[in-house]
C-alpha positions, 0 to 999 in steps of 0.5 A: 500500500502506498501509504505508512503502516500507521495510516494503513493500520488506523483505517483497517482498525475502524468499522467505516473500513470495512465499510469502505472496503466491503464491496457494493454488491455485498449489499454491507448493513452494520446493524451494531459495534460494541467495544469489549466493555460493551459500550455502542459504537467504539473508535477503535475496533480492539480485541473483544469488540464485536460488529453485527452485520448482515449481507445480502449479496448480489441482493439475492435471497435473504440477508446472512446475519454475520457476528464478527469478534476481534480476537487478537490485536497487537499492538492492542489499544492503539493505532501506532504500531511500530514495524509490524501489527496485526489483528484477527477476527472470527465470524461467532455466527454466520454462514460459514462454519468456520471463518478467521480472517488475520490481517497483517501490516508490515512496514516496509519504508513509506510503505504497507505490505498488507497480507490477508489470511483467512481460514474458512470452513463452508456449511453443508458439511461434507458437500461444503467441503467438497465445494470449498475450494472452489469458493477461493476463487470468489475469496481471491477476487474479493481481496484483490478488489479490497486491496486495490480500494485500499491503495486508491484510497491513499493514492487520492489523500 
């Protein structure tokens, strides 16, 4: 990303990230964002908060309801990492069976290297599992499209 990894790191650390970052076709709500103490609508999205959402892609079908939780954070509590930082969150409730989504940022001079790793199980059982690997073809596309939203976003500031 063509921007410093304290910059990148403050804009992923946010729910108007995600927001960004999700594209339209997704068809994003946010329907709540509680900090770890539980107070509504946190700055900072730290360990232990947790984003209520739902989504409807493609607007065909019924909205999937999505509970996402932070579950690591390091630094934790702050938006200035040093040459590294990174932070996971997992769907506690949703359409996967398993969802954890680890985002890393490395410094490298002027610059971000941001490297999304995610470890998913698809529903249905044995026929998900069948099936999964195709679906990381649609996963690719997603990232490449938030990754090139996110380095628009800093080559327009």
């Amino acid at each position: 990303m063509p921007a410093p990894i304290e910059d990148v790191w403050a804009f992923h650390s946010t729910v108007d990230g995600l927001r960004e970052l999700t594209p339209d076709w997704m068809r994003l709500r946010i329907d709540g964002v509680t900090g770890p103490d539980g107070s509504p609508d946190p700055e900072v999205l730290v360990a232990g908060s947790e984003i209520e959402m739902s989504m409807r892609p493609f607007g065909a079908g019924p909205r999937q309801r999505w509970t996402s939780r932070i579950v690591e954070r390091e630094p934790d509590g702050t938006t200035q990492p040093e040459r590294s930082a990174r932070f996971v969150d997992e769907m506690e409730g949703g359409p996967f069976r398993r969802w954890e989504h680890t985002h890393a940022f490395y410094a490298d001079g002027d610059e971000t290297l941001l490297v999304d790793t995610v470890a998913y199980r698809l529903p249905l059982g044995p026929l998900g599992d069948a099936v999964g690997p195709m679906a990381k073809v649609g996963f690719e596309g997603m990232f490449r499209d938030r990754h090139r939203r996110t380095v628009e976003r800093f080559t327009e500031n």
